[in-house]
C-alpha positions, -999 to 999 in steps of 0.1 A, spaced: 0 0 0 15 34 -12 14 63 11 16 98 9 51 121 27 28 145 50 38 177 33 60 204 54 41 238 65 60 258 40 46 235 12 14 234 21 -6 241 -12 -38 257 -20 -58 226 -24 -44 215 14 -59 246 26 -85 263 4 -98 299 -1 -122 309 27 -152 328 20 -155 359 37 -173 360 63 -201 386 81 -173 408 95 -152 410 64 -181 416 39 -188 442 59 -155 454 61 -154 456 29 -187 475 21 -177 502 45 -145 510 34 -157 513 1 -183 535 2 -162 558 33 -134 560 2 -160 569 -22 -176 594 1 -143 606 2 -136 612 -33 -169 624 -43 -162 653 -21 -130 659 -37 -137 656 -76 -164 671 -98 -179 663 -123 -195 629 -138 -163 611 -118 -180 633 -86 -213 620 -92 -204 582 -95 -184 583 -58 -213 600 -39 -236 572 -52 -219 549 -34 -205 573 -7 -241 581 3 -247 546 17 -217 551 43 -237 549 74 -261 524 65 -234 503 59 -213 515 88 -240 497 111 -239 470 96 -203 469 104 -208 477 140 -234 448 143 -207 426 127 -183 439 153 -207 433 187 -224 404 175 -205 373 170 -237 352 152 -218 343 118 -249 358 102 -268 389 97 -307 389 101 -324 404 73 -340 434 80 -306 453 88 -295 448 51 -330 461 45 -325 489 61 -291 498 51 -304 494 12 -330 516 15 -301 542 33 -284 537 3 -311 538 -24 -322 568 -14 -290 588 -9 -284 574 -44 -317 592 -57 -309 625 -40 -276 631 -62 -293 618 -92 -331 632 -91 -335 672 -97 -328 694 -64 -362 708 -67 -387 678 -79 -408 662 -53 -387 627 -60 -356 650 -47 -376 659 -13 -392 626 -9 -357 605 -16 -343 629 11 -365 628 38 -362 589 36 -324 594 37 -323 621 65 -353 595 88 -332 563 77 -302 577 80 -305 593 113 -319 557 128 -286 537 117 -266 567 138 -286 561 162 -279 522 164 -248 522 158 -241 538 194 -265 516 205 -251 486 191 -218 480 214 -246 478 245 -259 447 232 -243 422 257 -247 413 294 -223 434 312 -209 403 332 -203 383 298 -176 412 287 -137 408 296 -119 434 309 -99 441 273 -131 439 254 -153 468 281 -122 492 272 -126 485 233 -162 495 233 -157 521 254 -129 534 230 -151 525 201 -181 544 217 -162 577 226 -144 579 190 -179 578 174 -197 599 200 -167 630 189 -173 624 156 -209 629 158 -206 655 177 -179 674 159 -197 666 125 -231 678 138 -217 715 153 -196 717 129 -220 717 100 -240 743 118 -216 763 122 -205 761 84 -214 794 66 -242 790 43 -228 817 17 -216 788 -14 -179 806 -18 -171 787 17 -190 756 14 -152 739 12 -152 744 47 -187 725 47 -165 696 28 -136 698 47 -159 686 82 -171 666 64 -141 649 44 -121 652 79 -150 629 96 -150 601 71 -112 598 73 -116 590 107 -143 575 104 -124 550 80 -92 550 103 -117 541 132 -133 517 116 -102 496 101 -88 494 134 -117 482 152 -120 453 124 -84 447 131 -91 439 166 -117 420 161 -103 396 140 -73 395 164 -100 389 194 -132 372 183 -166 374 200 -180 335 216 -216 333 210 -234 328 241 -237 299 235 -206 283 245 -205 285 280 -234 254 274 -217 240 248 -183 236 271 -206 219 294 -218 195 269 -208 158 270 -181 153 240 -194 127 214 -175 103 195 -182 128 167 -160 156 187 -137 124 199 -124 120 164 -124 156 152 -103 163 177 -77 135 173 -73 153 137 -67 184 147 -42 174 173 -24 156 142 -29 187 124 -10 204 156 15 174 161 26 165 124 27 197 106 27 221 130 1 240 120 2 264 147 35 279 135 15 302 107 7 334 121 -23 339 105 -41 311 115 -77 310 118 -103 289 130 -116 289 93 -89 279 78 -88 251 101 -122 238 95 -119 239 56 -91 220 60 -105 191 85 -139 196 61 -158 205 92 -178 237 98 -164 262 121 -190 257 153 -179 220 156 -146 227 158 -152 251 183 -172 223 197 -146 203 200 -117 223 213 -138 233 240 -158 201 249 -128 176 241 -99 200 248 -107 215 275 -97 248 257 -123 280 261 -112 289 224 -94 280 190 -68 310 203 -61 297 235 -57 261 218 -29 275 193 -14 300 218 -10 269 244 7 254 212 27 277 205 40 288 242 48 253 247 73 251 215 88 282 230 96 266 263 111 238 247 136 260 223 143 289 252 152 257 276 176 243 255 212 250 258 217 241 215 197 268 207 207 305 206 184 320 187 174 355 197 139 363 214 125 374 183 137 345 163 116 325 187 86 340 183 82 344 145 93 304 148 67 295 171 41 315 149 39 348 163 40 378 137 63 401 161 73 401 200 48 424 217 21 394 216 45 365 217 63 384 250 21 389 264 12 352 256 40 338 273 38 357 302 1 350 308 9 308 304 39 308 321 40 339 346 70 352 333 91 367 306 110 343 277 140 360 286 132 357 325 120 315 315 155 310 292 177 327 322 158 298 349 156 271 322 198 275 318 208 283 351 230 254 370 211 233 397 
């Protein structure tokens, strides 16, 4: 019987771990960023090129919720009526740079957009509330407090500012420049609070039952893989690792491997599993006396994309520093 050499991490091909599908947060993502840049440019350029940006830019805060739903709310999918909603915002901002300033489309395409438009603002402070107080760590009550006080300034500075904008036309640029200063911001903001949450992932709620659950041989075996997955190729060692890329490549869906880490593993998260992984590589390198390699060396080795987290990881597993471990680890008895 032939068999197959287990191919090395460095080799691993596309068919051994396939495209992912983006998912709620990154669609999102995507959506927003989009129509903030086109907002952006619409502001900037005149013309037919002007009029094509601001029919996308005008959908900025519908789809800016959205985003902030994707960001508080870890269900992998959206309910319908938001994306409702947020077409409609966009729908009729579209009509408002396209239907005559005074025809009664014009007026009625606007008042939608100001009512519509004004509810997603609304939400989207509202959205970051939408847990139980005692469900929230620490790290993740600072980020939506942080998220929360960035957008309350920008509201605020976007609101008194446009009243205070001179209505005479030769200084509407100072009208645009609020406005053009907001949605940079607004776009800076936003990027980083996706890049956070991708590095720190909402658990639905309902884990806590599902870590109580008793493991079937179902979770038994998926868990044996992924602990080959962990053993034989060292999966753990790519920094970007995600839970998705995990489950395309065991050809399970992302919940029951979840399911399993937790109710198998004994591990609260796919994170935790890796960075256990990971920290324990690191011991085994920093304790022995062969290798020399330099703190940082160590970390992009063990799959850490720079120091900072590797040095916070550790530190939280072990209790102390690498440098503080390697020093004990090599010190004569």
């Amino acid at each position: 019987m032939s068999t197959q050499p287990v191919p090395s991490l460095p080799d691993l091909s596309r068919a051994a771990w396939p495209l992912r599908a983006p998912g709620r947060l990154e669609a999102y993502a995507a959506l927003c960023a989009v129509s903030f840049v086109c907002y952006i440019a619409g502001r900037l350029t005149d013309g037919a090129a002007g009029i094509l940006f601001s029919l996308v830019g005008v959908g900025a805060c519908g789809w800016a919720w959205l985003l902030t739903r994707a960001l508080f709310d870890p269900a992998p999918r959206d309910v319908w009526w938001p994306r409702i909603v947020a077409t409609l915002i966009a729908v009729a901002g579209a009509l408002t740079v396209l239907a005559p300033a005074e025809g009664g489309l014009y007026r009625f395409a606007g008042n939608v957009y100001g009512l519509s438009g004004s509810a997603a603002l609304v939400l989207t402070f509202i959205e970051p509330f939408q847990a139980r107080r005692g469900d929230l760590t620490p790290s993740e009550k600072r980020f939506r407090l942080a998220f929360l006080a960035l957008y309350a300034v920008l509201v605020v500075v976007a609101v008194l500012g446009l009243r205070a904008a001179s209505p005479v036309p030769a200084e509407a640029w100072r009208t645009d420049l609020i406005r053009i200063a907001c949605a940079v911001v607004g776009l800076v903001g936003a990027s980083a609070a996706v890049w956070y949450r991708l590095r720190h992932p909402l658990v639905q709620a309902d884990a806590a039952r599902s870590a109580r659950r008793t493991p079937t041989d179902e979770d038994r075996r998926l868990a044996e893989r992924l602990l080959g997955l962990l053993r034989d190729e060292a999966i753990d060692a790519r920094p970007d690792l995600r839970i998705g890329d995990v489950a395309a490549r065991l050809g399970q869906p992302e919940y029951k491997v979840s399911q399993c880490i937790r109710t198998v593993l004994g591990f609260p998260n796919f994170n935790r599993l890796i960075n256990h992984h990971r920290i324990e590589r690191a011991k085994r390198l920093l304790a022995d006396p062969d290798q020399g390699l330099p703190i940082l060396e160590v970390a992009f080795e063990c799959g850490f994309g720079s120091v900072g987290p590797f040095n916070r990881a550790f530190r939280d597993l072990v209790g102390v520093t690498p440098r503080d471990f390697r020093a004990a680890s090599r010190r004569p008895s």
